[in-house]
PALUMFI-167898 format. One line per field, with one value per residue: residue in three letters; x, y, z negated of N, C-alpha, C in turn; residue number from 0. Coordinates in pm, 1 decimal. Atoms other than C-alpha are relative to their C-alpha. Last residue first. Layout:
BEGIN
aa c(ALA,...) $
nx c(X,...) $
ny c(Y,...) $
nz c(Z,...) $
cax c(X,...) $
cay c(Y,...) $
caz c(Z,...) $
cx c(X,...) $
cy c(Y,...) $
cz c(Z,...) $
i c(NUM,...) $
! end
This chain:
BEGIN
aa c(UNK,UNK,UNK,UNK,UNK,UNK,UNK,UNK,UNK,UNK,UNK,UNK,UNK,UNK,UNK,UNK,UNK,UNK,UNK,UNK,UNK,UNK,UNK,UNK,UNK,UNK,UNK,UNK,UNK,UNK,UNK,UNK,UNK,UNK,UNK,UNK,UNK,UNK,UNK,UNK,UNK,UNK,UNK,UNK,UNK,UNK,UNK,UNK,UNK,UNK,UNK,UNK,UNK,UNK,UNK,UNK,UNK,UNK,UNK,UNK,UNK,UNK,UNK,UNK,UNK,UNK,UNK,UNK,UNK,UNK,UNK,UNK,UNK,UNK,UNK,UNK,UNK,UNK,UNK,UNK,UNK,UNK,UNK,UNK,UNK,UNK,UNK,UNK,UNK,UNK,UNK,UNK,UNK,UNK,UNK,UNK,UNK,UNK,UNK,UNK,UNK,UNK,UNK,UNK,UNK,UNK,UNK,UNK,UNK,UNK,UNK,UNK,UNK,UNK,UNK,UNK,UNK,UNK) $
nx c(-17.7,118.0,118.6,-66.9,-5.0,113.2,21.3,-59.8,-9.0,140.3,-51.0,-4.3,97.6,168.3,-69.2,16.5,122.7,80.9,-55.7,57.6,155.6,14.5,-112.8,110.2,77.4,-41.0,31.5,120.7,85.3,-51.6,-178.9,-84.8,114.7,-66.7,54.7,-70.8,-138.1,27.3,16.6,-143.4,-50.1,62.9,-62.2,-144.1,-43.3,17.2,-87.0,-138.6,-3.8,-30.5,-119.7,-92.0,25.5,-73.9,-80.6,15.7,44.8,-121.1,-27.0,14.3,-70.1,-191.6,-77.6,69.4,39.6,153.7,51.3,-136.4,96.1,143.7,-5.0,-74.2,134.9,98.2,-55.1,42.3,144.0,-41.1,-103.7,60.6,64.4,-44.5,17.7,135.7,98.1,-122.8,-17.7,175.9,52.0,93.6,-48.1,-127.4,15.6,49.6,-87.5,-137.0,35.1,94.0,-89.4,-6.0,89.4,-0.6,-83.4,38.9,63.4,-52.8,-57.4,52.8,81.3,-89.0,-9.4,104.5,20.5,-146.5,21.1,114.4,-68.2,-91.7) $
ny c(-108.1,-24.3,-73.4,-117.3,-89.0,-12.3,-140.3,-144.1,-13.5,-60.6,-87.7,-135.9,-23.7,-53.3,-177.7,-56.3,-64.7,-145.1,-128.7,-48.8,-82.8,-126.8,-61.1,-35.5,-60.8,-174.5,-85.3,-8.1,-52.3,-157.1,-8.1,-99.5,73.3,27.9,142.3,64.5,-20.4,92.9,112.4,34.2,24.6,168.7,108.2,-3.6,85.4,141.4,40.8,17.2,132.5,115.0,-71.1,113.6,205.0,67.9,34.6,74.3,104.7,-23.6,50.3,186.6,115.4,6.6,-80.3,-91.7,-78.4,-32.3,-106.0,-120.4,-40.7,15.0,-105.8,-120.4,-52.1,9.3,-155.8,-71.1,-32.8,-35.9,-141.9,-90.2,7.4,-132.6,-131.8,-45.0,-37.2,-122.7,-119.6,-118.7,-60.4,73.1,13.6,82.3,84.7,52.3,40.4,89.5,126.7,80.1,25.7,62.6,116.2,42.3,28.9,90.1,114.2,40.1,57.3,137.5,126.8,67.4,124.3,89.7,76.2,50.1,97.6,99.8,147.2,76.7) $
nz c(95.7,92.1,-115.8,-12.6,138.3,38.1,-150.4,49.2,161.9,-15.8,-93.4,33.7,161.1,-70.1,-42.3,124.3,80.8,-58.5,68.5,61.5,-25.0,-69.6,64.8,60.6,-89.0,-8.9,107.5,9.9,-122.4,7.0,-43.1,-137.8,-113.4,-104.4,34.3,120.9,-71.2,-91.6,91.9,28.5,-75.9,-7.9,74.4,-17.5,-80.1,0.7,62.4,-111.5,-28.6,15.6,27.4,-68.5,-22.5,127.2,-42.4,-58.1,49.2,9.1,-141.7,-11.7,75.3,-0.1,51.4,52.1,198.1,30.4,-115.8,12.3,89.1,-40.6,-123.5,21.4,70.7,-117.1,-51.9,36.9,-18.1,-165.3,61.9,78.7,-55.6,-129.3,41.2,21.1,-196.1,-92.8,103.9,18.5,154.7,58.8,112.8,-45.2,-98.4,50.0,105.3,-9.6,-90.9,69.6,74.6,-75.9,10.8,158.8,16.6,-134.2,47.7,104.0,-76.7,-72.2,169.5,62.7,-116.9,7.9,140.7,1.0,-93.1,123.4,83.3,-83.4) $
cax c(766.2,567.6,811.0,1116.9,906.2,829.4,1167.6,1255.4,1034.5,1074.1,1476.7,1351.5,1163.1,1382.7,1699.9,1451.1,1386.7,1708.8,1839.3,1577.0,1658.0,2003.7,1972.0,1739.4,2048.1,2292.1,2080.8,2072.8,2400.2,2530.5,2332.8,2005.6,1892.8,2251.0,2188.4,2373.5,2174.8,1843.5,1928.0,2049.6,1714.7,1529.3,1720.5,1677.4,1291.0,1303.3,1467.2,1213.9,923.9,1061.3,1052.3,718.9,603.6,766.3,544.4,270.8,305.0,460.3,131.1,-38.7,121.6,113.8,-305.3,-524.7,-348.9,-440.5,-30.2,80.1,-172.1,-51.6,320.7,222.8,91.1,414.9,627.4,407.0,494.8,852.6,790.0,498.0,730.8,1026.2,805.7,703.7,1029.4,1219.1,939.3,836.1,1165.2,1163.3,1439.0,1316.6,946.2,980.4,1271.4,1140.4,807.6,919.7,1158.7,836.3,683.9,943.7,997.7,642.8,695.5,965.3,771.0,522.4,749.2,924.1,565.0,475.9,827.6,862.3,455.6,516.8,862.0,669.2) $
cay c(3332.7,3080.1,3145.7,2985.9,2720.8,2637.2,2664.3,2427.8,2149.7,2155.7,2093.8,1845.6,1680.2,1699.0,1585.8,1270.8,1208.2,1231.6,974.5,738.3,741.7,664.1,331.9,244.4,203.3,134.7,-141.3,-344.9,-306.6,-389.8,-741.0,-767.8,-1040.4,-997.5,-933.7,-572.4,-505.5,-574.5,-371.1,-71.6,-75.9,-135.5,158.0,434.8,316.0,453.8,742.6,815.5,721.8,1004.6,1290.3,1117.2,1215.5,1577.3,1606.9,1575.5,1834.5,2116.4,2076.1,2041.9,2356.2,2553.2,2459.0,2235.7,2007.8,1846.7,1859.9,1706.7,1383.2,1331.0,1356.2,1146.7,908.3,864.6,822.0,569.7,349.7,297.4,304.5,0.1,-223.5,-148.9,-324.5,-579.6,-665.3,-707.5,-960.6,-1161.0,-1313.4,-1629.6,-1473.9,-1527.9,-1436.1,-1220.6,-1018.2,-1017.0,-893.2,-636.4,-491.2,-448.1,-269.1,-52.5,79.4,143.8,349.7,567.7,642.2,737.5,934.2,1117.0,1208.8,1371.4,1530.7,1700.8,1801.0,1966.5,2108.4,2309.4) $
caz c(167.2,389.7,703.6,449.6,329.6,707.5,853.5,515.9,581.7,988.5,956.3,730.8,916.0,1250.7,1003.4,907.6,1257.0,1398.7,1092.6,1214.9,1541.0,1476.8,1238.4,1534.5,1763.1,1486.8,1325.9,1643.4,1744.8,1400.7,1366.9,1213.2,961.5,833.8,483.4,484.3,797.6,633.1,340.2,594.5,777.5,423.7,309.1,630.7,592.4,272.5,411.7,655.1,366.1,218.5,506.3,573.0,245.3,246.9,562.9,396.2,157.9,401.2,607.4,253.7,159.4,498.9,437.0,544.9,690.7,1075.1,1161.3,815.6,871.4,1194.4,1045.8,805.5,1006.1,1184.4,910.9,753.3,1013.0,931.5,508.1,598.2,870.5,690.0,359.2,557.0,768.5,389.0,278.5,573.0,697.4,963.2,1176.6,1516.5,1477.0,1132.3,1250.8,1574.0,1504.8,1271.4,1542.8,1740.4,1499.0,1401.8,1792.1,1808.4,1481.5,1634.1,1939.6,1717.0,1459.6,1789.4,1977.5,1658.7,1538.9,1919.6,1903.9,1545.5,1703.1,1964.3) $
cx c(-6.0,30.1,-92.6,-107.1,72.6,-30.1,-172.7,14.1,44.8,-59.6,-150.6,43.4,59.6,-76.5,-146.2,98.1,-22.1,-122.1,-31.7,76.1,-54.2,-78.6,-25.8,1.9,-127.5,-119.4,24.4,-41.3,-133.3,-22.3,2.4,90.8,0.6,-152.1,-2.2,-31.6,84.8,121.0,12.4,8.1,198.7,110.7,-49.8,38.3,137.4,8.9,-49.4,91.6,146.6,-41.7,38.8,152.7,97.4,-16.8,154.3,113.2,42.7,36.3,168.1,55.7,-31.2,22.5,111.8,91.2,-53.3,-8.8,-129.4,-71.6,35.3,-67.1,-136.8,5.6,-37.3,-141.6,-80.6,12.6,-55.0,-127.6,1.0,98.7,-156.6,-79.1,97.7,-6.8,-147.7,-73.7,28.4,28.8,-122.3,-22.7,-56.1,18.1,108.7,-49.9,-132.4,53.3,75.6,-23.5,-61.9,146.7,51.0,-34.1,43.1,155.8,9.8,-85.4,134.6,63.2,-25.7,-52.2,125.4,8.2,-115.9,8.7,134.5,-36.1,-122.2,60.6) $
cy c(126.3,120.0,-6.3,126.4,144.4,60.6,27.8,116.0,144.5,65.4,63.4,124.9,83.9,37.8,88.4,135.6,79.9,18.4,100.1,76.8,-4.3,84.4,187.7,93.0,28.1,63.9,117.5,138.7,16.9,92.9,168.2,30.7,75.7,-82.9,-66.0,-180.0,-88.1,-32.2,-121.2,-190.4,-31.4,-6.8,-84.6,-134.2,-18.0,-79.1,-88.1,-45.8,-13.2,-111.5,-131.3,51.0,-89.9,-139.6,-29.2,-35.6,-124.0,-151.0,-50.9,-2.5,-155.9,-68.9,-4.6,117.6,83.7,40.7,1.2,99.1,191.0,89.2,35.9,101.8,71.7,76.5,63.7,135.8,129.3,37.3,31.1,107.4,139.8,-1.8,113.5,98.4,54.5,38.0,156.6,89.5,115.9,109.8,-62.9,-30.6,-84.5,-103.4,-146.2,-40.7,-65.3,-119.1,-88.7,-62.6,-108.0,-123.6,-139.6,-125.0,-116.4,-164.8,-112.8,-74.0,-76.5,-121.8,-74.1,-97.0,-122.9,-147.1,-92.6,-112.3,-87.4,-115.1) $
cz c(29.0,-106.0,-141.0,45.0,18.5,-130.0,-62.4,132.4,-23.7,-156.3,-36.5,-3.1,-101.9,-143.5,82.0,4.7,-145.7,-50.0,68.6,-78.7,-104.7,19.6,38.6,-132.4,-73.5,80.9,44.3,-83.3,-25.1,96.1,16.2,-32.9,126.7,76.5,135.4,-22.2,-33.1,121.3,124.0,-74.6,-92.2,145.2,74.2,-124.3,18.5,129.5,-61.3,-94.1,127.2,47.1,-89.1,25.4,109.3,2.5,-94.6,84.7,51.0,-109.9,-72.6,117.7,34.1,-117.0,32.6,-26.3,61.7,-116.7,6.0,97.4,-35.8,-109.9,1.0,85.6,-97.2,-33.0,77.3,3.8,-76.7,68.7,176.3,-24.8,-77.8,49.3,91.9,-36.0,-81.7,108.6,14.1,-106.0,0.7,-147.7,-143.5,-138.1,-63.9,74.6,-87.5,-122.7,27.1,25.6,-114.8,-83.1,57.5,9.8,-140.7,-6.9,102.4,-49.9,-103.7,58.5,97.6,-86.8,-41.3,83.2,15.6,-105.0,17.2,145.3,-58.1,-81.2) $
i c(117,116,115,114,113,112,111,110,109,108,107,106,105,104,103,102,101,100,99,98,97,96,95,94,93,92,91,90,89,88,87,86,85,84,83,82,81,80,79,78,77,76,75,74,73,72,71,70,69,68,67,66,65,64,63,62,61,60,59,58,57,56,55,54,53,52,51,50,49,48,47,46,45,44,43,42,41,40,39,38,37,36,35,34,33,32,31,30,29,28,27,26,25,24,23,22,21,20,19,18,17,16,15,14,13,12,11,10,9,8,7,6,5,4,3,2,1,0) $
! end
């Protein structure tokens, strides 16, 4: 149940990323900052993916460690990009949000999983 919750979250997540990406690098003219939220915000996602076709409870527990950190890398670049005022405070909070439920989700899932493996 939670591995479908986490999978349709990330994607809907990423989608979200991308499109934020696109604005910040339409309107706002920056490619740097938007590239690397655009790679850490994505990679959550495919992660996951990758997580729910392991091999093993360690590589499921593996993989999702990953997008556990790239969630909090994305959580910097969204703050960095805040802090620098290529998005405003409405913007940040509302995405801001969804990527602190994801990374609680993850590792909510993380440690229900190390716990069940012992």
């Amino acid at each position: 149940m939670s591995e479908s919750i986490i999978k349709n979250k990330s994607f809907l997540f990423a989608i979200r990323i991308v499109k934020l990406y696109q604005y910040i690098v339409l309107e706002k003219k920056e490619y740097v900052l938007s590239k690397q939220l655009l790679r850490s915000g994505t990679s959550i996602g495919a992660n996951v993916r990758e997580a729910i076709n392991g091999q093993s409870k360690a590589d499921f527990i593996h993989k999702l460690s990953i997008s556990q950190k790239e969630c909090d890398e994305t959580l910097y670049w969204l703050e960095l990009l805040k802090e620098t005022f290529y998005i405003n405070e409405v913007e940040f909070l509302s995405i801001h949000s969804d990527a602190t439920e994801l990374l609680k989700i993850l590792k909510s899932i993380i440690i229900s999983t190390k716990q069940n493996n012992s």
